[in-house]
N, C-alpha and C positions, 0 to 999 in steps of 0.2 A: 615370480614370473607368471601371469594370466594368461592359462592356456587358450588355445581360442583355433579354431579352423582357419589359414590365410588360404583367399582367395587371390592366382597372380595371375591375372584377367592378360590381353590382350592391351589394352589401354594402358591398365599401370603398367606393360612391359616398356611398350611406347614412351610414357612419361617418363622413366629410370634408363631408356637408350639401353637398356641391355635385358636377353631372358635371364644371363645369370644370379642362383641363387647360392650361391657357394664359391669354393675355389674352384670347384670343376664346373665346365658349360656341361647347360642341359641340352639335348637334343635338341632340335624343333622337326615335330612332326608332321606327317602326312597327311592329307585332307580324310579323317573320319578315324586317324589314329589319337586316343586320350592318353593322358600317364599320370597316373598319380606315385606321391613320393607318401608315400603312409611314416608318421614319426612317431615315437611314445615318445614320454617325457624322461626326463634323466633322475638321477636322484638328489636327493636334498643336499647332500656332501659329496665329493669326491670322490671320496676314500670308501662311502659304502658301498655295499653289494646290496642291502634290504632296500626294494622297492626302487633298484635300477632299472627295472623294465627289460633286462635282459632274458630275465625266462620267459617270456612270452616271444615266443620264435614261431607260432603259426597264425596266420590271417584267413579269417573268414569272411567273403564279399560277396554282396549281393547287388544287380541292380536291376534296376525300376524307371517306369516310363514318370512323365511328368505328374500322372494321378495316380503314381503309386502303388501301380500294380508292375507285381513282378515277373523280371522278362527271361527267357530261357538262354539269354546271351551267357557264356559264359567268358573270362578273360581271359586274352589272347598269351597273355605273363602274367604269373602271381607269384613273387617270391619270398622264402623264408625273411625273415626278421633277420637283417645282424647289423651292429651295432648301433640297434633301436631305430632301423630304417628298413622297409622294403617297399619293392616297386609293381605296382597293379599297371596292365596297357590292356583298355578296351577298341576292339575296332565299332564305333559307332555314327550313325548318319549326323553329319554335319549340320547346323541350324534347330537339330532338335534339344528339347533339354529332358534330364534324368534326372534321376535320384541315388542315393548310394546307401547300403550300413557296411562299416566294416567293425569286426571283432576281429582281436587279437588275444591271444594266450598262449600257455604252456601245453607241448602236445599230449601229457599226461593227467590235465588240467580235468576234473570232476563239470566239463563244463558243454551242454550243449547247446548248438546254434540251430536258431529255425527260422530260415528268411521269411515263412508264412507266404501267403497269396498277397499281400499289401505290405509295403513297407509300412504302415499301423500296426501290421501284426507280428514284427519280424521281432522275437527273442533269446535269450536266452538260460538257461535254466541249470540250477545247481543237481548235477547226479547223484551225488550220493548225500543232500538231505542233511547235508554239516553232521555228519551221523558216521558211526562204522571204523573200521578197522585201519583203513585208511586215509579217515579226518585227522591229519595231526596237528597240534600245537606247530607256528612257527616255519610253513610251509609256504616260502616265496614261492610256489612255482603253482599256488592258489592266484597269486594275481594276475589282471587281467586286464583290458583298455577295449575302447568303443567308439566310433563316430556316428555320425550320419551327415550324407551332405545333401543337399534340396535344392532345386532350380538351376540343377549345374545346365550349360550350354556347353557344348563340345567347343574345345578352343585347340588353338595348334600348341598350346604351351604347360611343361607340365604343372602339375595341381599340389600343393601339399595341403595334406589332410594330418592335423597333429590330431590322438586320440586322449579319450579322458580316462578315469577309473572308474567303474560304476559302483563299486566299493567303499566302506570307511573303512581302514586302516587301525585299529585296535592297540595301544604298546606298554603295556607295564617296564617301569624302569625303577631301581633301588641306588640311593647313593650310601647304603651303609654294608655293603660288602664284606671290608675290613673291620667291621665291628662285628660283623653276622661271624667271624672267621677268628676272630678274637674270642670269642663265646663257642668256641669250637663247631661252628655251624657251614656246612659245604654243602652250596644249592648245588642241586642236579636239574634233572627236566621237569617242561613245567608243562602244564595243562591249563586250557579256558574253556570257561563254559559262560556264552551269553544267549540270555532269554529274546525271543522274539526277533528273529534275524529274518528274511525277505527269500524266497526261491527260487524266484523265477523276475529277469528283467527287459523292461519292453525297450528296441531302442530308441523307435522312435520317438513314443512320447515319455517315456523317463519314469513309467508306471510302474511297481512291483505288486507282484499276488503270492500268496503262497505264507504262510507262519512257520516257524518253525525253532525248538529249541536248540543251540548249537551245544554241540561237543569236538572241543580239536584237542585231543586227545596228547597226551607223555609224550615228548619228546624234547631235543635236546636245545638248551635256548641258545637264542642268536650269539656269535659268537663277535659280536661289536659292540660299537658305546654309540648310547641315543643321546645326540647332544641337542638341548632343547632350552634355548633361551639364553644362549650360551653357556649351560650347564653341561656336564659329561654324569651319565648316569650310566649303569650296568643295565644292559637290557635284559629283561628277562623273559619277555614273551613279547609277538607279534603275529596278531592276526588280518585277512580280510572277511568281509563278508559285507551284503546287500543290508540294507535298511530299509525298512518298510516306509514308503512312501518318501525315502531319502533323505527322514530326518528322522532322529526319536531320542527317546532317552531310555535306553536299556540297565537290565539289571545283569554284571556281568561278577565274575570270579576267577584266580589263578589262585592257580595248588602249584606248588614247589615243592618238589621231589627231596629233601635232605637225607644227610648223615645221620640225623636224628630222627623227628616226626615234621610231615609233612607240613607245610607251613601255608596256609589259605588266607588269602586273602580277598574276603565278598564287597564290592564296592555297587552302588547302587542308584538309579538315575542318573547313568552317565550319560553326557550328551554325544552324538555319533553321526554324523552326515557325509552322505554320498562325494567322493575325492576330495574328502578332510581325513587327516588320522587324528586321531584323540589319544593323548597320551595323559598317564595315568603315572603319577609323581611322587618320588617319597623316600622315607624311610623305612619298605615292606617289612624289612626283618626286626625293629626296633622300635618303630610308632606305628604299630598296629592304630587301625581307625582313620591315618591323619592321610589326606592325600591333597596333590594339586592334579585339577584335570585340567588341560590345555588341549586346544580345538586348534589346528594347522589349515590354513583355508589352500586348498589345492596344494597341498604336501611341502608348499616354501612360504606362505606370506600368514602371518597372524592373523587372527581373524576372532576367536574370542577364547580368554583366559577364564574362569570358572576356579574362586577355589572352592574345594571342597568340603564341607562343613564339618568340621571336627566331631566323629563318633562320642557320645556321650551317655553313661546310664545305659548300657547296655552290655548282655550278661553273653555269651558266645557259646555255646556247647552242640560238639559236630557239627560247626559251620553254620548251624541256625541261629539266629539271635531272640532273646528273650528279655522281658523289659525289668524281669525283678531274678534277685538268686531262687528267691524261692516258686516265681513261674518256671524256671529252671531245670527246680530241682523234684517239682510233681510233671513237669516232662519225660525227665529220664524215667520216674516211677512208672507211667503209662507204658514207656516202650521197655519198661523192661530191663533197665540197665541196670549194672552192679558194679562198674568201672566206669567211674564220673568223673569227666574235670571239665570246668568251667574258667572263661577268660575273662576278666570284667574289661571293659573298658574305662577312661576318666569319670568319675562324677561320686555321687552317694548314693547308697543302696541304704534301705531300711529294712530291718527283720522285726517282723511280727514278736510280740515277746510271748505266743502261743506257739514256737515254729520252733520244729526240730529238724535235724536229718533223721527220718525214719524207714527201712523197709523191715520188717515183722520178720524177725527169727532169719534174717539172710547177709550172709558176711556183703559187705559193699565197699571198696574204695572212692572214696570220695577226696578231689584236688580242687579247690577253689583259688586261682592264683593272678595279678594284674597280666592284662594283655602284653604281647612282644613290647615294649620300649616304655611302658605305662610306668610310672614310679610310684611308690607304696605314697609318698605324702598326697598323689591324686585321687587316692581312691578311700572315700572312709565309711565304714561300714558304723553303721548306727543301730546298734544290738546286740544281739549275742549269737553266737554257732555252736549249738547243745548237739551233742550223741552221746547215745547212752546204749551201754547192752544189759543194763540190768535188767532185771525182773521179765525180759522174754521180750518185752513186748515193741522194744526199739528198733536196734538192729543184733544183726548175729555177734558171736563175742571174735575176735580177729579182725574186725573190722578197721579202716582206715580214716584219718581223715587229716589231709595235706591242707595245707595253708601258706601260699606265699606271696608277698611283697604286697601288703592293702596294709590301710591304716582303721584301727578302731577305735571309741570313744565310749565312753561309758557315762558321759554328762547328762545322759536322758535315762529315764525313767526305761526304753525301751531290753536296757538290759538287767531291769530288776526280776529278781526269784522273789518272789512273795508265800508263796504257797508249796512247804515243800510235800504236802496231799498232793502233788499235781504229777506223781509216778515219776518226772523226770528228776526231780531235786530232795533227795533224802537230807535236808539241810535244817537243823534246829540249832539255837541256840543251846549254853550252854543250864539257861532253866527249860528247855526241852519244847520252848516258842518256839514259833518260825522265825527265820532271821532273814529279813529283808536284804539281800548282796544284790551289787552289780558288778557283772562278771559279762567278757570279752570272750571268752572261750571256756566250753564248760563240757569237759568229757570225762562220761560217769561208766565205770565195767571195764573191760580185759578190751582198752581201745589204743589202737597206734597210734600217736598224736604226733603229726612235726608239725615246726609252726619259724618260718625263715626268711626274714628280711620283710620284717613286719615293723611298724610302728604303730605303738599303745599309748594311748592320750588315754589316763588313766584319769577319773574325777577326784577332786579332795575328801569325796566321801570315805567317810572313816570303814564303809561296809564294801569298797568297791577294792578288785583284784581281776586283774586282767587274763590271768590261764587258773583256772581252778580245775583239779581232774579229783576224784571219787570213786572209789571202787575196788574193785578183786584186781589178784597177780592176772600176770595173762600178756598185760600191754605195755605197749613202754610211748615213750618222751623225748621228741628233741624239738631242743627249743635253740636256734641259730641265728646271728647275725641283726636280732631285733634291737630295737630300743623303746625303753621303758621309759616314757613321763608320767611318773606316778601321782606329783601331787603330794604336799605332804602328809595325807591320813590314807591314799590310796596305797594299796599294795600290789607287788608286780606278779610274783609264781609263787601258787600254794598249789601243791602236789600231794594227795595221798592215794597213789599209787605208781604202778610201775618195775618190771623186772631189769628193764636201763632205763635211764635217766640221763640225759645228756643236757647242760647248758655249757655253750659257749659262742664266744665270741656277740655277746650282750651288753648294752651300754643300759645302766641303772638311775633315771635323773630323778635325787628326790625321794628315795623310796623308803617309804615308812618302818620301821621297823628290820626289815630285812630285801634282801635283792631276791631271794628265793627261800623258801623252807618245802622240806621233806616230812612226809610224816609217815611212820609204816605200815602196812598192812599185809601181811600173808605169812606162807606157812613158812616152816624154818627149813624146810627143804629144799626151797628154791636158790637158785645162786640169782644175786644180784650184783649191780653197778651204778654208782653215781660218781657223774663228772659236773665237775665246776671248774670249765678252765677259758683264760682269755676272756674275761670278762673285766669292764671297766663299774665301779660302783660310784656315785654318786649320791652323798647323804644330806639330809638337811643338817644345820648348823643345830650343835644344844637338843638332839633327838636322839633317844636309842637305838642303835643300831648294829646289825651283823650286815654280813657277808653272806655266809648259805649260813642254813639253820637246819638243824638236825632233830627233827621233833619224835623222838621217840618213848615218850614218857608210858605208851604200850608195848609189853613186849613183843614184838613182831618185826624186828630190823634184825635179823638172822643170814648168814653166810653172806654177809655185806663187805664188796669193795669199794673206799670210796678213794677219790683223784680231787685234788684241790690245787690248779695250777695254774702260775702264771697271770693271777688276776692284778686288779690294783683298785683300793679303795682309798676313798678321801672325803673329808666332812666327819657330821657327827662328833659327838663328846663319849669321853670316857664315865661308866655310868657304874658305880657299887653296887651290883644285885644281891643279895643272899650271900655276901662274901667275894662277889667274885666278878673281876674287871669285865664288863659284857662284850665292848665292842670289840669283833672276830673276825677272821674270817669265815670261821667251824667254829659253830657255837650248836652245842648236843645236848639234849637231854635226854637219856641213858636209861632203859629200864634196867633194870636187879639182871637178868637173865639176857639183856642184849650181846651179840656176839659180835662183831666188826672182825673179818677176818685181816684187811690192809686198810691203811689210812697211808696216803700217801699226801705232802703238803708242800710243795716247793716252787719257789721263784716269783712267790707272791711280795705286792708292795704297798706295804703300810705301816704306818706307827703304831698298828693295833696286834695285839696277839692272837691265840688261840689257844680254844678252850673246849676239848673232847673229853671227858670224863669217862668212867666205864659205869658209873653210879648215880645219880644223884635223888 
């Protein structure tokens, strides 16, 4: 519907044989009596309340001689708005013509009128600055409507004046709800904040002044469905506000209040023009990055579709974006952080094979994990992720470092250890060379490692291994939900440390040697644990191989529980080592003074046996 001012002149009454506009007859009035029938617009749907036009229940009018200067006349009748209709009666001289603006709003509305000495000058202006205590998210009784009429001649018949928005209309909607709630996640209120919004508007000529950055602040979201394109989505935010010059392309944001942690969403060069809404499309809670922005030309007819280009190669940490992990991660170092998680979005990320997580003698958690809806196979990390607390000079010992759903690869060079001089890699061969590895994950010292719903594209290099850890008691290991393409000379988890130890629920394709080995290190006082459970193993055909591997050929595996549960292996050949059939599930080797307080081994599925020794 193209709103538009009708003019129902004298003439065209004449020509239609009747004044009525409606089922009820209008008046006809008195020589020097006007009326106007002031109308908003209705809403896009029936059944909505956002952007009825219902709360705007007060009119402000002004009028003006034919050049625009304003006259002290005030109207004879002015009344309230109801159902999106109210009636202005000026008594004015016959044969002359005027001019008119009218505003229309909510009487609690942040908004003031100023008819100025010229209808030129006549505005109106936002009070409180999209700022304050009382800007809220979500706030129909923010909207507003405006005319202006020129060259009117007084006629004996009444005038309708339909009003426009001088606003663009703002609308985040999510159609993954049920998935958001599935993943135990319960939006509450939302908040926007958009850059560079308008203060002050002129009516006559359509001019804005004034910058300002908005905040419409927590509150509770609409409680209907934005249906847009014949689509039904969950709305979750709507705002108004002016645009600078009645067109632009703003940098805007919504924060979602959850059950959990706040969910932000920054979307950026959106398009936004004066009585269009711009609606902002998607899956918020599950494809973080992905949006459709759609442009509504006067709140019912299309006008232009925009999709939004797919977030790429980009690192997310406290709602700022950064273009590498490691821009990232000497960001948080600057301000100060100790508690790090970062979102990636789709794409590949490269790490420096010089590049560690470090802050110098200071415990730090550190979560690197795929944005909301992102999948591990879209995101592949080209390098390695080193922490280390030895020797002082990395980080503090207790330190963290979380890992979930990215994919890594180890086919480049950029995850090679060359130099294990280089303080972070205590790593020599066994003639006491350095030994050239590439490694996925590499945590050395008393470090909490989890690493969940990863995928490891391991190389056929016979030196590469995807979690390698090194070090002192202190930290522990959980390695969840991953799957290992190892490759057949690649290896998947070599562990020499750790007071728990957890693998489960691990898919092993390929894996050289073994799906996982243990090796020990600490004192005999410590109480330990290792789990190997719910994991599926995959061997190469005619290769030796285990299950977990229990590398204890030093004495230091002392008040050791270990759980071997529920796995299933398959592949691989049966191989006579030293007397003794290899492929296991728990394949040990035993120092003289090793203690194993429990061994517990059941529900596992294979043709292969087991083989824990107390000696060998």
């Amino acid at each position: 519907m193209m709103k538009k001012i009708l003019f129902l002149g004298a003439i065209a009454a004449m020509l239609l044989g009747t004044t009525a506009c409606s089922n009820d007859m209008e008046p006809e009035l008195t020589d020097g009596t006007v009326q106007f029938k002031v109308e908003l617009p209705g809403a896009i749907e029936s059944r909505a309340m956002i952007s009825d036009g219902t709360t705007a229940t007060k009119l402000d009018v002004a009028c003006y001689d034919a050049e625009g200067n304003k006259l002290a006349v005030e109207p004879k009748v002015k009344t309230d708005f109801v159902n999106r209709e109210a009636t202005v009666t000026y008594q004015l001289v016959k044969g002359q013509k005027y001019q008119f603006a009218f505003f229309a709003h909510a009487a609690e509305a942040p908004y003031q009128f100023n008819a100025g000495t010229k209808l030129s000058e006549c505005t109106f202006s936002v009070t409180d600055g999209y700022t304050g205590a009382d800007c809220l998210s979500n706030a129909e009784n923010r909207d507003a409507f405006y005319a202006t009429l020129t060259d009117y001649e007084v006629t004996a018949n009444v005038t309708k004046v339909t009003l426009y928005r001088p606003f663009a209309q703002l609308n985040f909607g999510t159609d993954d709800l049920e998935a958001a709630a599935a993943a135990g996640i319960t939006p509450g209120t939302t908040k926007v904040t958009v850059k560079q919004v308008a203060t002050s508007f002129n009516l006559s000529t359509g001019a804005t002044t004034g910058t300002v950055n908005a905040t419409f602040d927590f509150a509770a979201r609409p409680n209907e469905t934005l249906n847009v394109e014949n689509k039904d989505y969950a709305w979750m935010a709507m705002n108004y506000f002016l645009v600078p010059n009645n067109e632009a392309n703003v940098d805007v944001e919504m924060t979602v209040n959850t059950n959990k942690q706040p969910v932000t969403v920054p979307v950026t060069s959106v398009p936004v023009k004066k009585n269009h809404r711009t609606n902002i499309l998607g899956s918020l809670f599950t494809q973080e990055g992905n949006f459709k922005v759609i442009i509504d030309q006067n709140f019912d007819t299309p006008d232009n579709n925009v999709e939004y280009p797919e977030v790429t190669n980009v690192v997310t940490m406290n709602g700022v974006k950064y273009e590498s992990i490691v821009a990232a991660y000497n960001a948080a170092l600057e301000a100060g952080l100790t508690d790090i998680v970062m979102s990636l979005a789709k794409g590949t990320y490269e790490i420096p094979n010089t590049f560690a997580f470090e802050k110098p003698n200071t415990k730090i958690n550190l979560t690197v994990q795929a944005a909301n809806g992102v999948k591990a196979e879209d995101i592949t990390i080209n390098g390695r992720f080193v922490i280390s607390s030895a020797s002082g000079k990395r980080v503090g010992n207790g330190s963290s470092m979380t890992i979930k759903g990215v994919s890594f690869s180890t086919t480049n060079t950029q995850g090679k250890i060359d130099n294990p001089a280089d303080q972070y890699y205590p790593i020599v061969n066994d003639k006491g060379q350095p030994d050239g590895k590439y490694y996925c994950i590499y945590a050395c010292g008393a470090i909490n490692l989890s690493v969940e719903d990863c995928i490891f594209n391991n190389s056929d290099q016979r030196n590469s291994t995807a979690i390698f850890t090194w070090g002192s008691a202190g930290g522990t290991t959980s390695i969840k939900n991953c799957v290992f393409n190892g490759g057949e000379q690649g290896k998947s988890i070599n562990l020499y440390q750790g007071e728990a130890i957890t693998i489960d629920g691990c898919t092993f394709n390929k894996s050289r040697d073994y799906a996982a080995q243990i090796s020990g290190y600490g004192a005999s006082d410590v109480q330990r644990t290792l789990v190997f459970k719910n994991n599926t193993i995959i061997h190469p055909d005619n290769k030796l191989c285990y299950g977990f591997v229990l590398d204890n050929r030093q004495p230091s595996f002392y008040n050791l529980d270990i759980t071997v549960d529920n796995n299933e292996m398959t592949g691989g050949t049966t191989i006579t080592w030293n007397g003794i059939e290899c492929n296991s599930y728990l394949y040990a080797h035993a120092a003289d003074e090793a203690v194993w307080n429990t061994v517990t081994v059941s529900n596992n599925r294979s043709e292969w046996g087991i083989y824990y020794p107390n000696a060998q």
